[in-house]
N, C-alpha and C positions, 0 to 999 in steps of 0.2 A: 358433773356432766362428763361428755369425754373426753376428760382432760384438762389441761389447764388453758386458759383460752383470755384474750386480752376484750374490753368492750369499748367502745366510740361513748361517746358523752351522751348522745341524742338516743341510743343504747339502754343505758343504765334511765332513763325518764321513762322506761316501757314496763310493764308489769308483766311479767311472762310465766304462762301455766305448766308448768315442768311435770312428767310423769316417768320416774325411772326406774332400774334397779340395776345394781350389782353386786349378784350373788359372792358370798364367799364357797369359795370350789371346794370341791370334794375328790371322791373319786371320778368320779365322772369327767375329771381332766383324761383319764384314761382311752375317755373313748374318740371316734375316728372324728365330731365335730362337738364342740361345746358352745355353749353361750357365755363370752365373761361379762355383756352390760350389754340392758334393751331400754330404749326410752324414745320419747318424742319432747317437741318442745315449738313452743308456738310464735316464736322471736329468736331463730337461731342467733348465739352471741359470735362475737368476732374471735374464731380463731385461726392463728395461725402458729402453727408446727414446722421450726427451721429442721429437727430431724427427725420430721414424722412423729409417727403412734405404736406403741410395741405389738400392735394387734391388725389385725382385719377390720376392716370397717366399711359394712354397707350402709349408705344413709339415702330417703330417698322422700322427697318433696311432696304434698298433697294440698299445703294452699301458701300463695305469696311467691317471691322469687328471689332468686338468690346471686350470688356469684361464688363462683370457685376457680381457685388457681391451683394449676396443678403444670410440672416441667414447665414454667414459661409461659403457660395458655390460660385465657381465661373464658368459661363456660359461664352461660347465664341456664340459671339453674331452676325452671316453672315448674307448676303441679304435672306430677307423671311422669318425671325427670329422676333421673338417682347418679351418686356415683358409687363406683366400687375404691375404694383408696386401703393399697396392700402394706401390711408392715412396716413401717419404718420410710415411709415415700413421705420425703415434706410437703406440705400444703398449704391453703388459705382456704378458708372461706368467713363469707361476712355477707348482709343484706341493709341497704339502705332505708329499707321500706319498714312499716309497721307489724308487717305480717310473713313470717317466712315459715313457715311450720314444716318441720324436718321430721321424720321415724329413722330409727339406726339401731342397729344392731352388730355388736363386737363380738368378735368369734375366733377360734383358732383349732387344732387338733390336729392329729398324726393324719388326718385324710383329707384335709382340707386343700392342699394344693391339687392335690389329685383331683376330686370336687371343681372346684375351680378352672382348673385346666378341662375338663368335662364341658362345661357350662362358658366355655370361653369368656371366663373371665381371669386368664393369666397374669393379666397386667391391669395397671391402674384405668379405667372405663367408664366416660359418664353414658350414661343410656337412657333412654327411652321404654315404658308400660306400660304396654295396649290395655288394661285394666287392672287396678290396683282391688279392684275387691277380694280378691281371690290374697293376697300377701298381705291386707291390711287384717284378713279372720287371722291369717299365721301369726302373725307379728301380734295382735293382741291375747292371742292367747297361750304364747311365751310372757309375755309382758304379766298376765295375772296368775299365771304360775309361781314365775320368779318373786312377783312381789307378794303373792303367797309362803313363802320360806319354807316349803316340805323340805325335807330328807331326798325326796323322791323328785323335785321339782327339774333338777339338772339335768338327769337321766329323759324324762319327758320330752324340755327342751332340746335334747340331741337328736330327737325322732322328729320333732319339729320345724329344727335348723335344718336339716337332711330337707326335707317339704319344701321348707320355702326355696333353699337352693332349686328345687326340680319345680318350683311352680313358677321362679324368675327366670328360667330357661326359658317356660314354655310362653312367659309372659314379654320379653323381652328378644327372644332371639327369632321364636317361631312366629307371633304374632305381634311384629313391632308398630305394625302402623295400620290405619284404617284399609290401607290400597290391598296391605295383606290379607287381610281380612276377606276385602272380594274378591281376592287370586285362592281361599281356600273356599271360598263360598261356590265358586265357577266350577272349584274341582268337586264339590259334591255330587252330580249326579254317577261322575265316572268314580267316583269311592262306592256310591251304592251298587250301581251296576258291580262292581266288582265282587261286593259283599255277597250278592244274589246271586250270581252266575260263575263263581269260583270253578265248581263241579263240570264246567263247561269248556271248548276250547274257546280263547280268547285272543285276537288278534290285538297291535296297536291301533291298526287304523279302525278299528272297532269300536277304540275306547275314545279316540282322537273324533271320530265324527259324532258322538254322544253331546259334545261342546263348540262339535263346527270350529276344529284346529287341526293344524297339519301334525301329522306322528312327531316331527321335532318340535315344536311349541309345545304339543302337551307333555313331553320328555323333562322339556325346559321348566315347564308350570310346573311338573312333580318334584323337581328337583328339590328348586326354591321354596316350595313347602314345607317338603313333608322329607328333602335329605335321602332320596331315594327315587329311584324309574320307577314307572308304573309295573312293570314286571317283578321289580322288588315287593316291590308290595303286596302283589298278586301271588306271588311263591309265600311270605309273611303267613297271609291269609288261610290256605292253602296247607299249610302245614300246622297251622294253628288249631283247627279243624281235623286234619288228621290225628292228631294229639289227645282229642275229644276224643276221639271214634276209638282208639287203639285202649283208651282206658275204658270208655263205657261201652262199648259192643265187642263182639265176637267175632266180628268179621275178621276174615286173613288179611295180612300185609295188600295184596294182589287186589282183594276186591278196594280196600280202603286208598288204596291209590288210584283206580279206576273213578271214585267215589267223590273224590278234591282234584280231578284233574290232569291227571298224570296215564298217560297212558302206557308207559313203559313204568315196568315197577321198577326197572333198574337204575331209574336214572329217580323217580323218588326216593328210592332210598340214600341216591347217594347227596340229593338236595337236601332231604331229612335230616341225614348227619350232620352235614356241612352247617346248620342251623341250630341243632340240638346234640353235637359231637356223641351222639347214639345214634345206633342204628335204629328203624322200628320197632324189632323185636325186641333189643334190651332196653327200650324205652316202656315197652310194656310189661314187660320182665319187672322191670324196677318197680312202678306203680301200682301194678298187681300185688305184689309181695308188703307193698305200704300198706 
């Protein structure tokens, strides 16, 4: 399992269904994230680590409940629950109950803090995910790779690990709770409006009365979404689209700025840059030439 771990008496009377692996590494230590062990287990055992685990370690709950200690505190640990617990950070956990069914995944590599710090998880984190569907596909099939034993299976797994890191972001930070949910559902018509009418000039209070909110609430609402003003997004868009045009039409710089909304080409170009550190022209230069 991972690692050595002590059990309660009432523990060891449980039958528990264990599904794991831990590959022996290859090259693929080389690369910017690895997997060194993936498994689940259906009666997490009692462990506790006075000085931590030499790895990374995400593990994250899908039936029964748990407890975790971690600095001092202790977390009650339900289905849709995880924590993240970093190298060498001592800890406990254990479950009183019949049923605690944990998935985890051991991992390390030259990018992983970087990774980690990206996805705000710098420090030890228990958390919350608004849907596990989407990390339970990831994590099984790491899980039947590894216990597959390719040559190749490491390598797979590190495009993998890479996923599920960018699908717990979006699972956990963007969409943590139901309420978010309908603070992204609320911004949908003014996403679509914007999608539609990019090409167009566009005020706040334009986008703000589409949801009956004043220009600073819906500032506020974009914020807390989506990490960005609505004008961010609306330049995003906007130049995403210009991007298109400059590889697949002929049009000049001039009209294709008239085109996504800019009415001075001088000042898309210089949003262009600022976005894609080329100008238009060697943006199409480049692509053409590809």
């Amino acid at each position: 399992m991972k690692g050595c771990s002590s059990g309660s008496t009432a523990a060891a009377k449980v039958i528990t269904m264990n599904d794991f692996s831990y590959p022996t590494l290859n090259a693929e230590t080389s690369l910017p994230f690895y997997v060194i062990g993936i498994g689940s287990i259906d009666r997490e055992y009692h462990v506790k680590r006075e000085e931590g685990y030499p790895y990374h370690q995400i593990i994250y709950t899908t039936r029964g409940e748990g407890v975790l200690r971690i600095n001092d505190e202790t977390h009650i640990i339900k289905p849709g629950m995880g924590y993240y617990l970093p190298a060498n950070l001592p800890h406990e956990y254990y479950t009183e109950q019949d049923i605690w069914e944990n998935h985890w995944v051991v991992f390390d590599g030259s990018g992983v803090e970087e990774m980690l710090k990206l996805i705000d998880f710098e420090k030890e984190r228990v958390f919350r995910i608004s849907d596990l569907t989407v990390l339970e596909a990831i994590f099984k099939k790491m899980l039947y790779l590894l216990k597959g034993n390719s040559f190749y299976s490491g390598y797979q797994c590190s495009a993998l690990l890479y996923q599920f890191f960018i699908e717990l972001n979006r699972y956990v930070n963007l969409q943590t709770t139901a309420q978010d949910s309908g603070k992204l559902a609320q911004l949908k018509p003014v996403i679509d409006y914007i999608d539609e009418n990019y090409g167009n000039e566009i005020t706040l209070r334009v986008l703000a009365n589409i949801i009956n909110l004043s220009p600073q609430y819906l500032c506020r609402l974009f914020k807390e979404c989506y990490d960005m003003r609505p004008f961010e997004y609306l330049a995003r868009k906007r130049i995403q689209q210009a991007k298109n045009l400059l590889i697949s039409e002929d049009l000049s710089v001039n009209e294709i700025s008239a085109k996504v909304g800019y009415n001075d080409c001088s000042y898309f170009c210089a949003v262009f840059k600022k976005h894609e550190m080329l100008s238009p022209v060697e943006f199409r230069s480049f692509h053409k030439k590809a």
